[in-house]
N, CA, C and O atoms as a printed pandas DataFrame, in Angstrom:
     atom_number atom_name residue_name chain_id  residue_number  x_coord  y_coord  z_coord
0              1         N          UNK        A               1  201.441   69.317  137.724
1              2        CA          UNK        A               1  200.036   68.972  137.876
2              3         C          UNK        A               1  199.733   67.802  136.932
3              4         O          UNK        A               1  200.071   67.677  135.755
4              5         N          UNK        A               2  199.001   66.950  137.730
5              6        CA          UNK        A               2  198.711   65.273  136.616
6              7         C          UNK        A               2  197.724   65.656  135.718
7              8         O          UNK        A               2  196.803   66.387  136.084
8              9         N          UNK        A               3  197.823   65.217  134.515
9             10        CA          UNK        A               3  196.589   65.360  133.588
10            11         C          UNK        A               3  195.300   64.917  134.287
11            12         O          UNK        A               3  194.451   65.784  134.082
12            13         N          UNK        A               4  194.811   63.915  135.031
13            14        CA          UNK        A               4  193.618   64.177  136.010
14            15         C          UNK        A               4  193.328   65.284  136.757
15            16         O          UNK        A               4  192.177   65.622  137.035
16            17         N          UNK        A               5  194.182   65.787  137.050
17            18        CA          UNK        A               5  193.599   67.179  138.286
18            19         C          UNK        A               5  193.316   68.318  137.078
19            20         O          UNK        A               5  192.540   69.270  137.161
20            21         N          UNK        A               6  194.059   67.999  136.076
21            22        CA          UNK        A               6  193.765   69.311  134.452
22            23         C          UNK        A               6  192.071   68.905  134.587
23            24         O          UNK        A               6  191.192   69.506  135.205
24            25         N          UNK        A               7  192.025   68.249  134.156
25            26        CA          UNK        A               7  190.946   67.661  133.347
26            27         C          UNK        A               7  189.914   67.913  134.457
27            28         O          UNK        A               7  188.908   68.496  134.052
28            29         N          UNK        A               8  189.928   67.680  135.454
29            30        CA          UNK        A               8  188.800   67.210  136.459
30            31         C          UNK        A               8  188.791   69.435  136.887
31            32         O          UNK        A               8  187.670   69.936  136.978
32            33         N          UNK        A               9  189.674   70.112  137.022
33            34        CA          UNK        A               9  189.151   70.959  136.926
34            35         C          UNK        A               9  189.222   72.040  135.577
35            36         O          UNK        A               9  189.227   73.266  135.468
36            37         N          UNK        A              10  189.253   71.351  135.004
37            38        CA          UNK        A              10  188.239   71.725  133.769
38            39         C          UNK        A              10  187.115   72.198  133.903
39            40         O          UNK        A              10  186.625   73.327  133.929
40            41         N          UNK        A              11  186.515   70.423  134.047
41            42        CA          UNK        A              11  185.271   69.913  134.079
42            43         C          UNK        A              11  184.578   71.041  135.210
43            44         O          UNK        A              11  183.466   71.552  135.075
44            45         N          UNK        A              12  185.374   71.244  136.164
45            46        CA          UNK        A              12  184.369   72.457  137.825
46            47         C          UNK        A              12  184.668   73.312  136.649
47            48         O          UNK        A              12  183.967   72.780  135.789
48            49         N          UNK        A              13  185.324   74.389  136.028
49            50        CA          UNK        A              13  185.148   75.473  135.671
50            51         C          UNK        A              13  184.211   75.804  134.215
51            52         O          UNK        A              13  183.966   76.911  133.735
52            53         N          UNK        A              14  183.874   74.713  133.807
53            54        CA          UNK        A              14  182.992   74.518  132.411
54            55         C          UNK        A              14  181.631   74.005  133.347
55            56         O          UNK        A              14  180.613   74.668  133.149
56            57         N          UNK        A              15  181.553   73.138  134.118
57            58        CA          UNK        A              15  180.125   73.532  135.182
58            59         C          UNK        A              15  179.624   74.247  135.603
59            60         O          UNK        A              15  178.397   74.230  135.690
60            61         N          UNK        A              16  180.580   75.451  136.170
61            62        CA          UNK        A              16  180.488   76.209  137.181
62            63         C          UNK        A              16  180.194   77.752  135.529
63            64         O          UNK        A              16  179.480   78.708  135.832
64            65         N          UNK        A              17  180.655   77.725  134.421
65            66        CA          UNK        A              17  179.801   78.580  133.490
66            67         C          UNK        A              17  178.959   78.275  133.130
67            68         O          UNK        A              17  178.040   79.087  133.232
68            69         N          UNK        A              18  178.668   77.042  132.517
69            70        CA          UNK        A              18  177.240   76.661  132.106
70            71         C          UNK        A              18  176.096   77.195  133.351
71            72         O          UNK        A              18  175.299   78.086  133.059
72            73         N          UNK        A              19  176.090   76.633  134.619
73            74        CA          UNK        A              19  175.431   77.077  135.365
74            75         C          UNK        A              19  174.885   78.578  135.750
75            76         O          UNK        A              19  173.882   79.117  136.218
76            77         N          UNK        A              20  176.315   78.936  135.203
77            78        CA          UNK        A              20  175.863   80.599  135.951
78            79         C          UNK        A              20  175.814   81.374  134.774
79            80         O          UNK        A              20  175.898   82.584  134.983
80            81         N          UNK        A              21  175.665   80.912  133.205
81            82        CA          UNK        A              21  175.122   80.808  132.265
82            83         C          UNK        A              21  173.638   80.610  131.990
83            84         O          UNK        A              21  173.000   81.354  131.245
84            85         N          UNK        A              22  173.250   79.821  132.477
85            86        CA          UNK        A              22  171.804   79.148  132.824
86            87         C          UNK        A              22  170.936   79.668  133.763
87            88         O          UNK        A              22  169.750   79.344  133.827
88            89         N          UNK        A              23  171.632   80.685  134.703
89            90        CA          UNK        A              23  171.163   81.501  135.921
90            91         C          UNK        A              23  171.052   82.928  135.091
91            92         O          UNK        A              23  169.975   83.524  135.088
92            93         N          UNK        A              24  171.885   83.312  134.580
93            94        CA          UNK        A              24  171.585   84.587  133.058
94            95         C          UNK        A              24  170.323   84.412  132.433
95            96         O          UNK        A              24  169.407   85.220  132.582
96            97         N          UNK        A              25  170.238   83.372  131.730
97            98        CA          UNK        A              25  169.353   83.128  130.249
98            99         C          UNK        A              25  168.472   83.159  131.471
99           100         O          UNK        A              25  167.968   84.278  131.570
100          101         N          UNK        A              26  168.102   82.349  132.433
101          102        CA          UNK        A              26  166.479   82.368  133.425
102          103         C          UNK        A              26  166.165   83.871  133.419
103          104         O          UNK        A              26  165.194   84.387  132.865
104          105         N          UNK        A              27  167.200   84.550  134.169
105          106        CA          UNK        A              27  166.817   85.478  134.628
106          107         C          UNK        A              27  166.068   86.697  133.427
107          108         O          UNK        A              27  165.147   87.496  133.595
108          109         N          UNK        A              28  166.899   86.411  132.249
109          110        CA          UNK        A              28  166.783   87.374  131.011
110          111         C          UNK        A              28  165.464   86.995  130.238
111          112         O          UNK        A              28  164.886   87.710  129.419
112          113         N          UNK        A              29  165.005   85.422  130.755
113          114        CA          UNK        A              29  163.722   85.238  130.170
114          115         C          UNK        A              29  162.550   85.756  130.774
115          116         O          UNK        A              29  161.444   86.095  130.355
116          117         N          UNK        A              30  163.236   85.712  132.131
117          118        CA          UNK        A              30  161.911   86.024  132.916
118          119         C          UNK        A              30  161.364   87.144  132.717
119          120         O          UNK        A              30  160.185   87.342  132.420
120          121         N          UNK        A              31  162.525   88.214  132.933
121          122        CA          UNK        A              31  162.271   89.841  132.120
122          123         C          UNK        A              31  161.781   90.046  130.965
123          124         O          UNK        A              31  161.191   91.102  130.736
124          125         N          UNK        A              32  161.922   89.115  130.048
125          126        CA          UNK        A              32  161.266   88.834  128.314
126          127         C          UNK        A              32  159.716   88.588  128.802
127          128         O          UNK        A              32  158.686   89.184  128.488
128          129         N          UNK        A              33  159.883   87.779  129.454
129          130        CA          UNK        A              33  158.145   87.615  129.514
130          131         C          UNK        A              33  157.006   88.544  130.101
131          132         O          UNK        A              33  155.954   88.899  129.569
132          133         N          UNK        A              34  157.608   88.884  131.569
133          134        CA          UNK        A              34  157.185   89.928  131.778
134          135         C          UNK        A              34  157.231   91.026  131.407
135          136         O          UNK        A              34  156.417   91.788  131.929
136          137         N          UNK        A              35  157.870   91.413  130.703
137          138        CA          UNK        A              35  157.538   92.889  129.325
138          139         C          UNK        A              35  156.760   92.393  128.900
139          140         O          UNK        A              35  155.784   93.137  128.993
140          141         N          UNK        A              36  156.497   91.500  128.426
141          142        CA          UNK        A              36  155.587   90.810  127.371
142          143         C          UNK        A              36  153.909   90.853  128.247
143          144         O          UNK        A              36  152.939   91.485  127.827
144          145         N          UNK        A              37  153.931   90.221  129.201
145          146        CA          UNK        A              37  152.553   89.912  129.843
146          147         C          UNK        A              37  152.052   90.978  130.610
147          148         O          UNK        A              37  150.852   91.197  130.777
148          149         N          UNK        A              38  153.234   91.825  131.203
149          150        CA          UNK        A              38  152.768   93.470  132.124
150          151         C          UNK        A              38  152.110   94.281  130.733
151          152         O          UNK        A              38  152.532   94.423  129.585
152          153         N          UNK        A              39  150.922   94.710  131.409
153          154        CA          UNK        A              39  150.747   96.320  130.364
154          155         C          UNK        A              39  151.721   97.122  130.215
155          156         O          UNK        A              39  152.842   96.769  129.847
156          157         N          UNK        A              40  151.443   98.077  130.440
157          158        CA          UNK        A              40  152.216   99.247  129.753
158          159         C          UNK        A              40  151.817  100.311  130.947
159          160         O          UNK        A              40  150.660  100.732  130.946
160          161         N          UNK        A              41  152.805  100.799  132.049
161          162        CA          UNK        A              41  152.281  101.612  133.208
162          163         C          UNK        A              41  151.918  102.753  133.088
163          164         O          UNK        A              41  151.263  103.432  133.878
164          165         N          UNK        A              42  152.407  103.066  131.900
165          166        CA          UNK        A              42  151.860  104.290  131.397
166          167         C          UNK        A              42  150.419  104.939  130.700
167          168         O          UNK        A              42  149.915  106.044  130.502
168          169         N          UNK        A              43  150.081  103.339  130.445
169          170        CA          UNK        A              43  148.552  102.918  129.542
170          171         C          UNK        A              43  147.643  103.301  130.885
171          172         O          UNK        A              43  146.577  103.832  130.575
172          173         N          UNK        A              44  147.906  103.095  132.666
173          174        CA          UNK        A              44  147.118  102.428  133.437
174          175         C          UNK        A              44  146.507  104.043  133.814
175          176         O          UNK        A              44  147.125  105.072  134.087
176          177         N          UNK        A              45  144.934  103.753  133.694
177          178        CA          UNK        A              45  143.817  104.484  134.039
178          179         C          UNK        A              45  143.729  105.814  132.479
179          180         O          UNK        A              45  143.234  106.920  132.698
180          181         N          UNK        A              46  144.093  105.574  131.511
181          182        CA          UNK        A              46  143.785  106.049  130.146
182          183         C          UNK        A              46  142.732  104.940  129.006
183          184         O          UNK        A              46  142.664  105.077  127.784
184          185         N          UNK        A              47  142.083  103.995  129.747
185          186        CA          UNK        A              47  141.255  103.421  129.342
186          187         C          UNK        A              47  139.978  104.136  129.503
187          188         O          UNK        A              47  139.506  104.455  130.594
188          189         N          UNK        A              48  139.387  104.397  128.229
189          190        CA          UNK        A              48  138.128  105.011  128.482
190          191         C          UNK        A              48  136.744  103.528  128.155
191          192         O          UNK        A              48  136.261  102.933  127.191
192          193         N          UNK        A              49  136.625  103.537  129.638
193          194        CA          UNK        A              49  135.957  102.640  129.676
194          195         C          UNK        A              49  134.134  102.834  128.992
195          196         O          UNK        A              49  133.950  103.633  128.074
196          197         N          UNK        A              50  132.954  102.025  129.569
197          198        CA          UNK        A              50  131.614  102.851  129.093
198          199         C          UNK        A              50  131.003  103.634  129.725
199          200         O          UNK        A              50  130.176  104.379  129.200
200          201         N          UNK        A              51  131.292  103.638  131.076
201          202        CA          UNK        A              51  130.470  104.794  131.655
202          203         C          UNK        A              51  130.710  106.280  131.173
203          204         O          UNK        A              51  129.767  107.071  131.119
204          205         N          UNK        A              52  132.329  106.731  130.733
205          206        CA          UNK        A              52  133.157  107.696  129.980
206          207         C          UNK        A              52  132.157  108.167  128.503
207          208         O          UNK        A              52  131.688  109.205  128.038
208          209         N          UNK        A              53  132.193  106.676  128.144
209          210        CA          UNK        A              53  132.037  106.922  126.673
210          211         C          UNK        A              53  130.247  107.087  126.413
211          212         O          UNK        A              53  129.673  107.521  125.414
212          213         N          UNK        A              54  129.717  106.622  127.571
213          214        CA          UNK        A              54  127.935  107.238  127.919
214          215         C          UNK        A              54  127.481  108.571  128.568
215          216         O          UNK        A              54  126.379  109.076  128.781
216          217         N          UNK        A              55  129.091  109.038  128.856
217          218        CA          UNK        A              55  128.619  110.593  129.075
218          219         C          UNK        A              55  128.361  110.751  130.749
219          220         O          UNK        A              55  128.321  111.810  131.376
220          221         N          UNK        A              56  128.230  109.648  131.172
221          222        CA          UNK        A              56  127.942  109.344  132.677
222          223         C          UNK        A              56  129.189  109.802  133.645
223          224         O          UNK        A              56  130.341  109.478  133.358
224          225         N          UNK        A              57  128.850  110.647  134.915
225          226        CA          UNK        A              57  129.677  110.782  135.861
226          227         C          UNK        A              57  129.642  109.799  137.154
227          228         O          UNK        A              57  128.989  108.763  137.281
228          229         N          UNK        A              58  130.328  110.275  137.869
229          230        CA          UNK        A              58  130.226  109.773  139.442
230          231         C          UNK        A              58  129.524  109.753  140.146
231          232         O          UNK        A              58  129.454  108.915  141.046
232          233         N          UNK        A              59  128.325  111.227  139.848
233          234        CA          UNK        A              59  126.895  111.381  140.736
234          235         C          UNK        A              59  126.042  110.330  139.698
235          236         O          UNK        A              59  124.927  110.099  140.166
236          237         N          UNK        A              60  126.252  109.760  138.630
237          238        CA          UNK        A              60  125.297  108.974  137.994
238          239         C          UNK        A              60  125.098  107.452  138.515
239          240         O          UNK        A              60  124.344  106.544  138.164
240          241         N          UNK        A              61  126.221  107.583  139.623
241          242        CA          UNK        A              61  126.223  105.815  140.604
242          243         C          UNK        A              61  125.924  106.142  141.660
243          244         O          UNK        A              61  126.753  106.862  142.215
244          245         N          UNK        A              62  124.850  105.855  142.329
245          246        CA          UNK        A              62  124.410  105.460  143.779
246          247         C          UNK        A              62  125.803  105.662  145.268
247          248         O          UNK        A              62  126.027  106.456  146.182
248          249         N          UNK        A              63  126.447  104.313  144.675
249          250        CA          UNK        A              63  127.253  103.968  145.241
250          251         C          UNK        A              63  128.692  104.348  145.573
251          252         O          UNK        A              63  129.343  104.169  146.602
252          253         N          UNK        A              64  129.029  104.965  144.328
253          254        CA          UNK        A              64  129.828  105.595  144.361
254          255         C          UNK        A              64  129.617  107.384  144.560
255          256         O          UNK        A              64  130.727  107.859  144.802
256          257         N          UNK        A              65  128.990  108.015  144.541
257          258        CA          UNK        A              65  128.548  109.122  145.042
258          259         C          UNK        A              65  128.936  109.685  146.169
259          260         O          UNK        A              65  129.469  110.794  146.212
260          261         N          UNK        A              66  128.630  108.752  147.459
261          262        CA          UNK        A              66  128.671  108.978  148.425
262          263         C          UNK        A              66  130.261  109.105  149.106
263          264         O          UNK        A              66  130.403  109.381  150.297
């Protein structure tokens, strides 16, 4: 094998990691962020909002009543 065909696939197999290197780190950031920016699914509907905290029910809205 000529030292050009070494070299030149080298070069494809050091491309071809960086890339699918670079397809990792995206993917692992994206998951970083979104932990980061999603709540917490476990948090969802344990917010005591003000109607809760005024003592107010469901018959105390019109709209929702019905």
């Amino acid at each position: 094998m000529t030292l050009r065909k070494r070299i030149k696939r080298l070069l494809v197999y050091t491309v071809t990691a960086v890339v699918g290197l670079g397809v990792v780190a995206v993917v692992g950031a994206v998951l970083i962020v979104r932990a980061l920016v999603e709540p917490d699914a476990a948090a969802f509907g344990t917010v005591e909002d003000e109607a809760k905290r005024a003592g107010l029910s469901r018959n105390d809205f019109r709209a929702a009543s019905h």
